[in-house]
C-alpha positions, 0 to 999 in steps of 0.5 A, spaced: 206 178 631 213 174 629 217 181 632 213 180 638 215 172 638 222 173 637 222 179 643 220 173 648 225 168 645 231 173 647 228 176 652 231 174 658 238 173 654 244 178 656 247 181 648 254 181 651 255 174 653 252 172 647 256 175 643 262 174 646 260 166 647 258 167 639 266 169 638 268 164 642 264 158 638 267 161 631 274 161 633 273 155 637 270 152 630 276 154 626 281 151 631 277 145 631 277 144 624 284 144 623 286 140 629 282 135 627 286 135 621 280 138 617 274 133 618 267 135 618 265 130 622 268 133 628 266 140 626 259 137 625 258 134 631 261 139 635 256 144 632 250 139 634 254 139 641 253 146 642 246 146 639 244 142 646 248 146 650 245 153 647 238 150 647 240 148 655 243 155 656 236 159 653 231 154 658 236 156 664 235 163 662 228 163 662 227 159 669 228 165 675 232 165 679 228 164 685 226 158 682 233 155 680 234 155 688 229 151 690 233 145 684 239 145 688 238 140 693 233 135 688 239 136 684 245 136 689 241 128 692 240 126 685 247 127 683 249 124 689 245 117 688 248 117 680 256 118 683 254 112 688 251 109 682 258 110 678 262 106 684 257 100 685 255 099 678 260 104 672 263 103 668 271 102 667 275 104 661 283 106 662 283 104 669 278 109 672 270 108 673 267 114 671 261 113 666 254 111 669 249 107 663 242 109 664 237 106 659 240 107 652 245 111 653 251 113 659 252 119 663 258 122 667 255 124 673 260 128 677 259 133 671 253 134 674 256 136 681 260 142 677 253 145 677 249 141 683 255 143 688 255 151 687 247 151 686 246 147 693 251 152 697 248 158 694 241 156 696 243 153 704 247 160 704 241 164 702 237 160 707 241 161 712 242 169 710 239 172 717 245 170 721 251 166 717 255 161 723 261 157 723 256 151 724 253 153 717 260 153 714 261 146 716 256 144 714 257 147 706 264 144 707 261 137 708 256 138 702 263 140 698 267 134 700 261 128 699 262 129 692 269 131 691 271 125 696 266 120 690 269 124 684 277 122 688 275 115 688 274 114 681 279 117 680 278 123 676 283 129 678 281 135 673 273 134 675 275 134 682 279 140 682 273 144 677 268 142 683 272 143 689 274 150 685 267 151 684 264 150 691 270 153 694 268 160 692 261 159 694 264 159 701 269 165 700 264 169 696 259 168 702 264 170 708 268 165 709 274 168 714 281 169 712 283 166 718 280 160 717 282 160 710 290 161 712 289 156 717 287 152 712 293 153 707 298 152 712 294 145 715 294 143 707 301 145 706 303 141 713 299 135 709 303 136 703 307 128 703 301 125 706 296 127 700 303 126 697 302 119 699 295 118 697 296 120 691 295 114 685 301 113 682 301 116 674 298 122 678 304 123 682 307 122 676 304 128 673 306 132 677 314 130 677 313 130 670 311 137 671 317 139 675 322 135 669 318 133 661 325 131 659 326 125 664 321 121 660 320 125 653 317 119 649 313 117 654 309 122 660 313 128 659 311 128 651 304 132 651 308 138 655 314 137 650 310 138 644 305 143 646 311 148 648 315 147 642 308 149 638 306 155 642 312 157 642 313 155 634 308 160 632 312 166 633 307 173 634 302 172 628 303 164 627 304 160 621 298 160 619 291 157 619 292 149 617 299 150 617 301 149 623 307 143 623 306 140 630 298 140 628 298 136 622 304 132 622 301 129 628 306 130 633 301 134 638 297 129 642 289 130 644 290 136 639 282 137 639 280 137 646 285 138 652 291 142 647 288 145 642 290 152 645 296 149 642 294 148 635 291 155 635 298 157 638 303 155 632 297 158 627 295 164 629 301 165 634 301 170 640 297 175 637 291 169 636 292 167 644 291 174 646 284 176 643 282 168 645 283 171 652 280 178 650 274 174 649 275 170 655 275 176 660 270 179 656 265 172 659 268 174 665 268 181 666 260 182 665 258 175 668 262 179 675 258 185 673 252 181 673 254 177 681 255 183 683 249 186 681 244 181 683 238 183 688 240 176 692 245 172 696 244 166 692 244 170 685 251 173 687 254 167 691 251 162 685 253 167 679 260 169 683 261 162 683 259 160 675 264 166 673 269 164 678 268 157 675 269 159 669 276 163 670 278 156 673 277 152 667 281 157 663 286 158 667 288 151 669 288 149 661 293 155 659 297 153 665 297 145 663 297 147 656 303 151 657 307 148 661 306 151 669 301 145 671 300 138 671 296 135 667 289 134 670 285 133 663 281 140 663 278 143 657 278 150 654 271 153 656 267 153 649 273 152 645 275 143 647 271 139 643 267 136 647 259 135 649 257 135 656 263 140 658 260 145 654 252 143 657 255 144 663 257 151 661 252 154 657 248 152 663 252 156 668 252 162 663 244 160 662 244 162 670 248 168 668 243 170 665 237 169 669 240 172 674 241 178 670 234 179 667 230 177 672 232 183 676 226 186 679 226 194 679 227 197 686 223 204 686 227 209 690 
């Protein structure tokens, strides 16, 4: 009776993403302790945060595929109607309004949009499968753009790019022409100083600080001065675990959420990022495995887009963290502090898993 229970619970859960998801939460765990300075509470509430964000992850997992697709245009007009909400009525805290109170508590509804927009895109392209025309990409690009044009407008940079990246490779995966994506490249670099002029002033500050840290090194230049000098201090196996200078001395800013590569760089130095990136291509490796064996257009275009999107997340952290991007405030996937980046996630990956097992056997 109990075994056959637990064989319903983890029915529809896929065992190598949940082992390397379980690597990642360990060695997330113990970074974050540290770089919190050994508080408990940060490692207690992240833990609660992940008890959420697993919970989500095995509701998603259990729903079908088929089902999935008929949430995306509910979810995608509440998404929407919750960004307006943000711009009539949200919150503003450090000059950006970007939080929605909803009753007891406040939301962020553009991380809502990391989900909605691949899900909506996946299920149009699935509707529309018979005979895919250049009429239903344009349409696809407008569903993409309403949210990002919102999320712009907060403004909120990092979650912009998440959900461009995410509703980008749904229409790269469904078809899109190479043409059409070069003559996009060459209008957007032709586009270059007007976008250069749209930008908000610390954005473009960003990217100036970007090309030169050390023209302001006490003030926009210093969170890349610090992470740099920490990944680089850790040397091939690190200082070891709590004894990482940068960390503890408090001269490495945000060290628990968007750096704490860099704290797990200075103290398990580069044989540590190594294996954290392991895992990560471990995530991804199966989850492109299982894009590419999904039985339907919308399971390969929504989980080749959860795999993608997840790629992103990384590589825009390491990147920002180390230097060859801007700062755009990206967390490291499952390793961040942080408790609606990790739901937005585990919901991805629960999707993986749906789409995985809920496979029907085609008999030859």
């Amino acid at each position: 009776m109990i075994r056959r229970l637990l064989n319903r619970l983890v029915a529809h859960l896929d065992g190598y993403l949940l082992l390397a998801l379980a690597l990642l939460v360990l060695l997330g765990l113990v970074v974050l302790y540290s770089a919190a300075g050994e508080d408990y509470h940060f490692v207690t509430r992240q833990l609660m945060n992940l008890g959420v964000a697993f919970g989500v992850m095995w509701v998603v997992a259990n729903i079908p595929p088929q089902h999935l697709a008929r949430l995306g245009l509910p979810v995608y007009i509440i998404g929407l109607l919750l960004l307006l909400g943000v711009a009539l009525f949200g919150d503003i805290s450090h000059g950006a309004r970007r939080w929605l109170h909803i009753g007891v508590t406040r939301i962020q509804p553009s991380e809502i949009m990391k989900i909605a927009v691949p899900l909506v895109l996946a299920w149009y392209f699935d509707r529309h499968s018979a005979a895919l025309r250049i009429k239903d990409f344009i349409v696809a690009t407008l569903l993409l753009l309403v949210p990002v044009a919102f999320i712009l407008k907060q403004p909120d940079l990092g979650t912009s790019l998440i959900v461009s990246a995410a509703g980008f490779y749904v229409l790269f995966l469904g078809g899109l022409s190479w043409r059409v994506m070069l003559g996009l490249a060459v209008t957007g670099a032709a586009s270059m100083p007007l976008l250069w002029s749209l930008l908000h002033d610390y954005q473009r500050q960003r990217v100036l600080t970007l090309l030169d840290p050390t023209q302001d090194p006490l003030g926009t230049g210093y969170h890349i001065i610090q992470s740099t000098i920490a990944m680089g201090s850790g040397g091939l196996f690190g200082k070891g675990w709590l004894n990482g200078t940068q960390t503890h001395l408090e001269f490495l800013p945000e060290r628990h959420t968007d750096f704490i590569l860099a704290v797990l760089a200075e103290e398990f130095g580069l044989f540590g990022s190594v294996t954290l990136l392991i895992i990560y291509l471990l995530v991804i490796g199966r989850g492109m495995v299982i894009a590419a064996n999904a039985p339907t257009l919308f399971g390969r275009l929504f989980a080749g887009s959860i795999v993608l999107t997840f790629f992103t997340y990384a590589f825009v952290n390491i990147g920002m963290v180390s230097g060859i991007l801007p700062v755009v405030g990206v967390p490291l996937p499952m390793v961040s502090y942080g408790g609606t980046s990790i739901v937005t996630l585990l919901f991805g990956i629960g999707a993986l898993m749906s789409i995985q097992t809920h496979r029907k056997l085609i008999q030859t």
